[in-house]
N, C-alpha and C positions, 0 to 999 in steps of 0.2 A: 504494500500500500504506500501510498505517498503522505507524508508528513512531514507539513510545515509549522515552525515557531515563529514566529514572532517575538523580534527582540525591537527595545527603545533606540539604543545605541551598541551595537557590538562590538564597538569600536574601543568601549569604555569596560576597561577590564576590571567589572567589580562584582558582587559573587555572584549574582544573578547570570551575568553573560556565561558566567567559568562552569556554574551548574549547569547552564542549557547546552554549551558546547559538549560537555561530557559528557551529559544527553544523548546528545543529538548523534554526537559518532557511537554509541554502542545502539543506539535503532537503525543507524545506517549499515549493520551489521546483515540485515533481516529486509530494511525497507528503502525505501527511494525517499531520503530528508534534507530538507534546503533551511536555510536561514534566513528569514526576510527582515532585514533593520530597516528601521522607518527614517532613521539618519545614517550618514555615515561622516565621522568626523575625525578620518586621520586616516593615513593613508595604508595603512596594515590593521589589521587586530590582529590585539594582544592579549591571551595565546591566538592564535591560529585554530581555527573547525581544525575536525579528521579530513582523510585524503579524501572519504567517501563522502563528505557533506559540499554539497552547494552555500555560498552564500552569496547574496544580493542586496543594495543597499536601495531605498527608493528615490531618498532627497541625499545628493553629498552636497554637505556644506563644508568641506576642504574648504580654506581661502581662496586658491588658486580657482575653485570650480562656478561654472557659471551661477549655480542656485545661490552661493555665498554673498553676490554682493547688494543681490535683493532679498535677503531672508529677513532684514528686520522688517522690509515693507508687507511682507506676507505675515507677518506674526497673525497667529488666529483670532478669533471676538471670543470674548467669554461667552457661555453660555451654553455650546456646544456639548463637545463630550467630556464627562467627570473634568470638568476646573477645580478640583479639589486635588487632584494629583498632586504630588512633594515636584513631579518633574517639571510641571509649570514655574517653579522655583528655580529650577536649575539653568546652568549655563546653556544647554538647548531646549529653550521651549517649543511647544509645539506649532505649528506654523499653518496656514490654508492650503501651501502646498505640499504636504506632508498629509496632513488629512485626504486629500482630492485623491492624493497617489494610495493612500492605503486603503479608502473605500475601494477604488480601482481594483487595487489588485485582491479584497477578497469577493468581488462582484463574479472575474474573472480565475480566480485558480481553480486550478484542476487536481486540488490536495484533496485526498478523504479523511485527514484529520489536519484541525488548526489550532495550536496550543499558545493562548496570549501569556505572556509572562509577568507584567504587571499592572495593576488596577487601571490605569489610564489606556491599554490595549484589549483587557480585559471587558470594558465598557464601549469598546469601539466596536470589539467583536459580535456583540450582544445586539448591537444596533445597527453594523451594515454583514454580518455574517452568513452564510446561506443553509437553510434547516438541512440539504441534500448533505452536510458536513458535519461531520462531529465536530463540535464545538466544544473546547477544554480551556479553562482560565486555570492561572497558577498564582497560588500566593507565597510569596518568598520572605513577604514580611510576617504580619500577625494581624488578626482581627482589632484587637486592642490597642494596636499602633496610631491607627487610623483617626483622625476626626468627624466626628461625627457626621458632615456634612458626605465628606466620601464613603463611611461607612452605610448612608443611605443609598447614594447610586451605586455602591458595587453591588450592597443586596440585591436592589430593582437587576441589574446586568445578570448577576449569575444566578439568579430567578429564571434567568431566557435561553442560558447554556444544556447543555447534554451534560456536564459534569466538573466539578470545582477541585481540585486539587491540591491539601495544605501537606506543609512538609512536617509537620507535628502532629500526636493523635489529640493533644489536646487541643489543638485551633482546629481541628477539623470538628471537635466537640461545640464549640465555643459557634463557628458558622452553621450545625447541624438546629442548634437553640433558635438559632435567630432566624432560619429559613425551614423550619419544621412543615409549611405549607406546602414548600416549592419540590417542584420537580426533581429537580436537578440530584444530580449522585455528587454529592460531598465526601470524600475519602483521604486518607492522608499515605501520602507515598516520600519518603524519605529523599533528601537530596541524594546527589552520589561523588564519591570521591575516589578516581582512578587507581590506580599502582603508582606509588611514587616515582617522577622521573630519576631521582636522585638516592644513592646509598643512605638508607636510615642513620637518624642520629646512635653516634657511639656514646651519648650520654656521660663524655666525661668534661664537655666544655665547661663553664663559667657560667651561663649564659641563660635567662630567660627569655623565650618570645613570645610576645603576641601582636596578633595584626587584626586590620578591619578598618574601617573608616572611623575618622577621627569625629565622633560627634557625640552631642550630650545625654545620648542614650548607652552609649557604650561606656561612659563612667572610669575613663582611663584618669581623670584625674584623682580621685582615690585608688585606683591600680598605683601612680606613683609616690600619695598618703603610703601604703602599704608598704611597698617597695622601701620609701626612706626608712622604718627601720628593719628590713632583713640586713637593708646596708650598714647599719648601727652595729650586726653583730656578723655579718660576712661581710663585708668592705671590696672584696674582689671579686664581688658576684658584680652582672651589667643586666642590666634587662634592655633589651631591642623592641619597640614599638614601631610596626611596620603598617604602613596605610598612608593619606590623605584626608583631609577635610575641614572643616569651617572652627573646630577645636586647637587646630596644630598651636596659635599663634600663644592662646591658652594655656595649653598645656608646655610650652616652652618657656613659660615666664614661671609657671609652677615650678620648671627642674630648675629654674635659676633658684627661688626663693627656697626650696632645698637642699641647694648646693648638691646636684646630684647629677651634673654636666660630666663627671668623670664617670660615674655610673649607668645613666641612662641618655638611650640616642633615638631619634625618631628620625627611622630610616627613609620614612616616604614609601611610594608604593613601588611593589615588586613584582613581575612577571616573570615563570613563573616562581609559587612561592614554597618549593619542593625543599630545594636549597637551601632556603632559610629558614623553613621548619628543624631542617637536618642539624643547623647551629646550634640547636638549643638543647639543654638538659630536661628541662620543662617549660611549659606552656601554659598561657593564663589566660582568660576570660574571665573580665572584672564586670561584663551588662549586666546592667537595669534588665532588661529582655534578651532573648538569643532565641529568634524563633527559630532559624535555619540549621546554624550549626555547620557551616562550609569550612569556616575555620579550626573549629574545635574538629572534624574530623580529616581535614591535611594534615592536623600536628599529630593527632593519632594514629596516621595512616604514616607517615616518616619514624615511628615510634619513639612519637614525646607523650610523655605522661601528662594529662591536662588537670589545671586550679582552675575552678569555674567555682560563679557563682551559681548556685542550685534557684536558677530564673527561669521565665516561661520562655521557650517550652522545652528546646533540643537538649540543653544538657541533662536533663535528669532524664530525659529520653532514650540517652546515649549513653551517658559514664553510669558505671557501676562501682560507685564511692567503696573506696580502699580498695578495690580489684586494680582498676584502669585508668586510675584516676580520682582526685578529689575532690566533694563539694561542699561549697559551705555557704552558710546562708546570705541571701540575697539581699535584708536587710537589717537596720543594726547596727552593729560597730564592722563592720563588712570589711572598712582596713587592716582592723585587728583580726580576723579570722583568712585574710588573705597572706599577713602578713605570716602567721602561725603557720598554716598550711604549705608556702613557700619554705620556711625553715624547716619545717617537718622531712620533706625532701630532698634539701640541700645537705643537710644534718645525717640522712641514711642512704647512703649508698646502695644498698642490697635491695629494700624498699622502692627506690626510684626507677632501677633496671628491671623490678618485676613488673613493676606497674605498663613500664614500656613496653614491655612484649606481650603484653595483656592487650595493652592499646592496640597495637599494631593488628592480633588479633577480633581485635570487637571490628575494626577498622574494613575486613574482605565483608563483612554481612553489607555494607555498602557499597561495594564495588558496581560502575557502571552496568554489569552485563545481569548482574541481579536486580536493581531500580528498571534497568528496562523491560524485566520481564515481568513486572509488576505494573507497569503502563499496557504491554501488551494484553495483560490479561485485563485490562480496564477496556481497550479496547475491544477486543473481543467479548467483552460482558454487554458492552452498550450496545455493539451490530455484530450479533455474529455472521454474518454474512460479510462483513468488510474485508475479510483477508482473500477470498474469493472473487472481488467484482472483477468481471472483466476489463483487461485493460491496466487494471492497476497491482499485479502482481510480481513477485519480489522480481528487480532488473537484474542482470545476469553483471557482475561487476566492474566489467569493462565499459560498460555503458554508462554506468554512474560517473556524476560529476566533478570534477577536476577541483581545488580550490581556485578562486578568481586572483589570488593576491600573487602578485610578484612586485620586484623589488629592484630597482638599477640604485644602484651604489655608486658613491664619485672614487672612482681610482683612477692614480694617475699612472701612466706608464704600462699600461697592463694590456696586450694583446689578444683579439680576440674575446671579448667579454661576452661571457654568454649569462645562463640563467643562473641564481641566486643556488649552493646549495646548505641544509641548515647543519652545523656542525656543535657538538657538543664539548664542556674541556670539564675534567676532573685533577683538583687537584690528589697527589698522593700523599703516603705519608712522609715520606724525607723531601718533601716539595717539588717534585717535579709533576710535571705536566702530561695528560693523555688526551687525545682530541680524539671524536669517536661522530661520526657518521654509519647513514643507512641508505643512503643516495644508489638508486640502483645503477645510477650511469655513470658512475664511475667502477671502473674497474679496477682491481689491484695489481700496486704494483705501476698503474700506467700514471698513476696522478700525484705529484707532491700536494703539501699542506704546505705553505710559503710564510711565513711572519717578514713582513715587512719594519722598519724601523722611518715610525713618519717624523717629518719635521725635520731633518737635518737631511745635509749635503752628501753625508757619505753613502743615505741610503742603504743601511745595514740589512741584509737579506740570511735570512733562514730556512732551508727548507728540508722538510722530511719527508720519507715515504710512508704514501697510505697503504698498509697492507690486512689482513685479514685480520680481523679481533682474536679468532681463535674459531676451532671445527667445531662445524657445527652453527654457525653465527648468519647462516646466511649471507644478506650484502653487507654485514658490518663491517666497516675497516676501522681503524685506528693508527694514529701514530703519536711517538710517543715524544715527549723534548726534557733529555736528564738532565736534572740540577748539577749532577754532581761533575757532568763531563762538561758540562756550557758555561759561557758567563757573558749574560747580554747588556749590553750598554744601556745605559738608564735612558727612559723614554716608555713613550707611545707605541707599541707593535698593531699593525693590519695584518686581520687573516684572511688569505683568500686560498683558494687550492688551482693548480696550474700545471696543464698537461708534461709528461714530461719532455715532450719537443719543445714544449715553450710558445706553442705556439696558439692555444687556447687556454683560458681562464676563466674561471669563475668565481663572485664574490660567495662571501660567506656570510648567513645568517647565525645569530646566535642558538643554540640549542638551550638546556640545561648546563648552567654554567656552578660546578661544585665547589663552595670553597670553604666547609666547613672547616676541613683540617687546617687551615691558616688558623684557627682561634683555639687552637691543643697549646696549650701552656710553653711545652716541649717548642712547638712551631716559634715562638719570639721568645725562646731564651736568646743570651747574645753568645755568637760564634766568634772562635778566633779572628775568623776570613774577614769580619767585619758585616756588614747587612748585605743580603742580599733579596731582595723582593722580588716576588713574581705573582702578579696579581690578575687572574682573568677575569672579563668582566664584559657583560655586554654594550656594547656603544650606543650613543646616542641615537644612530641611525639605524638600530636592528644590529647590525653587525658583529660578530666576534673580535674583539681585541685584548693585549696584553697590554697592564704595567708592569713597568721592570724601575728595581732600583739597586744599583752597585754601589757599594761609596767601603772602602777599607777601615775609616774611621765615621762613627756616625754615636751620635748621643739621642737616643730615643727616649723623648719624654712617654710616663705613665698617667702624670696626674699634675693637675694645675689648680691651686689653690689660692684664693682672691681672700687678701685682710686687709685690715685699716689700714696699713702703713707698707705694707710690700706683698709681691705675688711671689707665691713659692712654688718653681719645679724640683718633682724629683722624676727620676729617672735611671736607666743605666744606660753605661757605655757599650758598643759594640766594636769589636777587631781590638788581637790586641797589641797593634800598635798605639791604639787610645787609650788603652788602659795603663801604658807602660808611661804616662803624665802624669802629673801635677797643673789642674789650670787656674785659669781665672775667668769668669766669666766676663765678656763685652758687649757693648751696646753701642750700634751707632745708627746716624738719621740715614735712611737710603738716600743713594747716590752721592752721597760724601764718604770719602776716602778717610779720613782720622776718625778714630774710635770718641762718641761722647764721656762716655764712664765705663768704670767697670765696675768686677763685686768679686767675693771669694762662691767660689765651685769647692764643695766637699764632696771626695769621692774616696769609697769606704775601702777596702782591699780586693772586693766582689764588682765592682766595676760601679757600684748606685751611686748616685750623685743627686745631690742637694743645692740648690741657687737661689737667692733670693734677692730678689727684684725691687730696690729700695722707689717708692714711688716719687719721693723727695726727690732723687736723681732725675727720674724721666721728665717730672713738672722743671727744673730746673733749666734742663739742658731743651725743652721745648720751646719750636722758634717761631711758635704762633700759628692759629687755624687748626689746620691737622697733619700730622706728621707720619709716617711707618718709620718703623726701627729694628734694623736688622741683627739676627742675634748669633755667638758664637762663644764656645769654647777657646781659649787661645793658653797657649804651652810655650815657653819659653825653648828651644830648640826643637820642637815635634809641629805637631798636625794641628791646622787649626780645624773645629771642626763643626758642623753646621747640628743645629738643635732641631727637630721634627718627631713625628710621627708615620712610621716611615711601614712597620709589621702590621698583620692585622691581615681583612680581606676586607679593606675598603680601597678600591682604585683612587677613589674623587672621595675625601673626606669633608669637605668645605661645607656643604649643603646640610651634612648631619654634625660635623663635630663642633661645637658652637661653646663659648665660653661666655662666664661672667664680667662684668664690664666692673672697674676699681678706681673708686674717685679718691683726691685728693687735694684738699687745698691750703696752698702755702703764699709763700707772697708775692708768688706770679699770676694766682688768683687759681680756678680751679681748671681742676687737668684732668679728664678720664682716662684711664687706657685699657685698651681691651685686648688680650689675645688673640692669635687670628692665625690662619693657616695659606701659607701660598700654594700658587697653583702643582707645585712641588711639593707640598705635605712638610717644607721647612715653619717654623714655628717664628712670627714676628708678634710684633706690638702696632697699637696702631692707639694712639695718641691726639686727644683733640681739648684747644684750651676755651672754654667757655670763652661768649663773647664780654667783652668791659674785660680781660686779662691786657697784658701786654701785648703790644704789635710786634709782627716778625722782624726779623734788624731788618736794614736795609741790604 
């Protein structure tokens, strides 16, 4: 049979899309399934459908595309369909010609099922939909989310559907209450969550995660109430808070007034988020609500042990407290029972690894190919006659459709540029690197994997052979790039892969990019050799790339601590030709050559080091406005040596690593200065004198 979805934007990778796509490829397993987005706002989605799913956008409103630079004059009249939607709020609202186009096309498909995905699609379906179709609405939120005003027109809509579908038993209870008249089959069908792209977490990091959109129902600002004191009594735990939204600016001023900038980082959102799961030792959900459960079931699906609050409706649906995880109550002192819970597991080691492999297991009862056979039988309950109709039975798979997305990539120098293909990189445990494709058109053996080195003259080039993963693997290839034989120049690497005549290439999309083992303790002890980084990471453009950083002497700060009178680094040194000094710390203005001041550097036998940043100096030697000031270790006969954050698996730290700002006023009037990270992950000051201070000299 043929089955289409209906997504708002699929372009917008947030759980709603992630569950329909993973949907949608395990029915395309069985049926003919397309994707219909009612916008399209970016020039790929992020993930990618299956190979067997179609997708289609109706309005692009790309900048570049003609609908873009008349959408605001199309914007729709109220009135219409559900104005209650949250998405009439959002960055793309709904438009007349987005409407025109979606009546259109379900006047016109030739789908035997149509499955809207949320309330505003939902209610469109209801009102231009065709009875000869099974008509299916999905709810990803919750009844009780809803304001009232929407909680009235989606009754009236899914009053007029063949069948309602909630991803909890109890909002399926909760919609059964309220439409006890109607028609319609209300039943609750679990979301689904694939087989991790990525090797499960080894559960020995540091490290807690949790992700989701940053907003006031999710209640991440008492997740970091909570959080401040685990750190009280573990200090070298982090929590990672992964997402976007209307919260971030919030909850950022929260980590300031906790001083908890060394400890916690809001990474922003991640595609996909396999990888980042795999980071973590445990996992948290701090909502007010959790109807869906996308996220509490990725992290149990990479086997992390999930801290939830026991809210409506998925967690207590899902975790089975002290098996697979733990819950605790949803209100109340809810920081203190967070913050409990979290220690409880940090504190037991044997406890947390059972609980994971408990997860992992509760985790296959949701696997795609099981949620799909649970729609099928919905299907089949409502017609049974639907898998039968003429005309619409299973396509033989070569006839199934292609995805629409590809990708031209700006490379320079590169011959022969053909089609995108997507490659994957893990790192290992002694850090080297494995790239690993499934691309059938490449053969083995006939294709290097090429690292380019951008940005510089000499154009540094890398290349290795893609050969078989191992028997049995099918088209997998791999190849691999050893640490311990290599030493790449610090920089930017392009990956693309290049025939081996040289005479066709192709760029490369990013796969699953792994880099959990960067944050094992062991991964940033300091080595004799000095730092060496190798950071994969996906590029801005889709793309696969590598940072590299070599330096023989390198001072890697840990933690940066802002008081009334000076900022304190500590740190250790790395190589040991750094360690074989004695320094002093310096400070000078960028682009002046003579040092401002200096300070005493304590550094202990073990390479740790101590600095502290008198504020007095910086206000002093400030020459008005705003200033940067570049920082370094210096050694009377040895290395001088530059200050950063350099280990880790952050490529681009700037965006998440964010410090507290330290005022000070003397009698040049007052002086901020704040920490700050160059685009080199070297470690500056950046310095600005209130206005009515002194003027810059002449």
């Amino acid at each position: 049979m043929k089955i289409t979805f209906l997504l708002y934007d699929a372009y917008d990778a947030g759980g709603t899309v992630r569950a329909t796509l993973d949907l949608a490829g395990a029915l395309a397993d069985r049926h003919d399934v397309e994707i219909v987005s009612n916008y399209r706002t970016a020039d790929h989605p992020c993930p990618a459908p299956g190979p067997r799913v179609r997708l289609r956008a109706l309005v692009d409103l790309r900048p570049a595309s003609r609908h873009y630079a008349g959408s605001a004059a199309r914007q729709r009249t109220p009135g219409t369909v559900c104005p209650h939607d949250a998405v009439h709020d959002g960055p793309t609202p709904p438009s007349a010609l987005g409407e025109a186009r979606l009546a259109a096309h379900l006047k016109d498909t030739d789908a035997d099922v149509v499955i809207a995905t949320r309330p505003y699609l939902t209610c469109f379906l209801a009102e231009h939909g065709r009875p000869d179709q099974l008509r299916i609405g999905q709810e990803h939120a919750a009844r009780a989310l809803h304001p009232d005003a929407l909680r009235d027109d989606l009754d009236a809509a899914v009053s007029r559907l063949d069948a309602y579908v909630t991803v909890s038993a109890a909002d399926a209870r909760a919609y059964r209450r309220a439409l006890y008249c109607a028609p319609t089959r209300v039943t609750a069908i679990p979301v689904c969550t694939p087989e991790p792209c990525a090797e499960p977490s080894a559960g020995t990091s540091r490290t807690v995660v949790a992700a989701g959109r940053l907003t006031p129902t999710a209640r991440y600002d008492r997740l970091l109430d909570a959080f401040a004191k685990v750190v009280a009594v573990h200090p070298h735990w982090t929590l990672r808070v992964y997402g976007r939204g209307r919260e971030r600016g919030r909850l950022r001023r929260r980590i300031d007034e906790l001083a908890l900038h060394d400890n916690v980082v809001l990474m922003g959102a991640r595609t996909p988020m396999a990888p980042e799961w795999a980071k973590g030792a445990i996992a948290v959900v701090p909502h007010r609500t959790e109807p869906c459960g996308t996220a509490l079931l990725e992290a149990m699906s990479c086997g992390v042990p999930v801290v939830s609050t026991d809210c409506d409706h998925a967690p207590r649906e899902i975790i089975t407290h002290g098996e697979d995880g733990l819950l605790v109550p949803a209100e109340g002192a809810v920081e203190d029972a967070l913050a409990d819970a979290l220690c409880r597991l940090i504190e037991n080691d044997a406890e947390r690894h059972r609980m994971a492999a408990a997860a992992r297991r509760t985790s296959v009862r949701f696997r795609p190919r099981h949620i799909a056979a649970q729609y099928d039988a919905l299907f089949l309950d409502l017609e049974p006659g639907l898998a039968s109709r003429e005309g619409h039975s299973q396509l033989p798979r070569a006839a199934r459709g292609l995805p629409l997305w590809r990708r031209v990539l700006e490379r320079v120098g590169l011959a022969g540029l053909g089609s995108p293909v997507r490659v994957g990189c893990r790192v290992l445990p002694d850090g080297s690197l494995t790239f690993r494709t499934t691309d059938p058109a490449l053969a083995p053996g006939a294709w290097h994997l090429v690292l380019l080195l951008r940005d510089t003259a000499a154009g540094d080039m890398v290349r290795l052979s893609l050969e078989p993963r191992e028997s049995g693997a099918g088209t997998s290839l791999q190849a691999r790039l050893d640490k311990g034989s290599r030493a790449l120049a610090e920089g930017h690497w392009a990956v693309f892969v290049q025939h081996v005549s040289g005479n066709r290439s192709r760029p490369v999309l990013a796969g699953p990019v792994e880099t959990a083992r960067l944050l094992d303790p062991a991964a940033r002890r300091p080595a004799d050799a000095g730092c060496s980084a190798w950071i994969p990471y996906p590029a801005p453009d889709g793309g696969l790339a590598l940072r590299t950083w070599h330096r023989p002497a390198h001072a890697e700060v840990s933690s940066i601590a802002v008081g009334d009178t000076a900022i304190r680094l500590t740190g250790s040194l790395h190589g040991s030709a750094a360690r074989a000094h004695h320094y002093r710390f310096r400070a000078r203005l960028c682009g002046r050559h003579e040092w401002a001041f200096d300070g005493q550097c304590y550094v202990d036998p073990y390479g740790d080091f101590e600095i502290g940043i008198p504020l007095a100096a910086v206000a002093e030697h400030q020459p008005g406005g705003q200033a940067r000031w570049d920082l370094r270790l210096s050694a009377y006969g040895g290395p001088e040596v530059r200050l950063g954050m350099l280990t880790g698996d952050l490529a681009d730290r700037r965006d998440v690593t964010t410090f507290p700002t330290a005022a000070y006023t003397g009698p040049e009037g007052r002086v901020t200065v704040t920490p700050c990270l160059t685009p080199d992950h070297d470690l500056a000051l950046v310095s600005s004198l209130a206005s009515g201070g002194r003027s810059a000299p002449e």
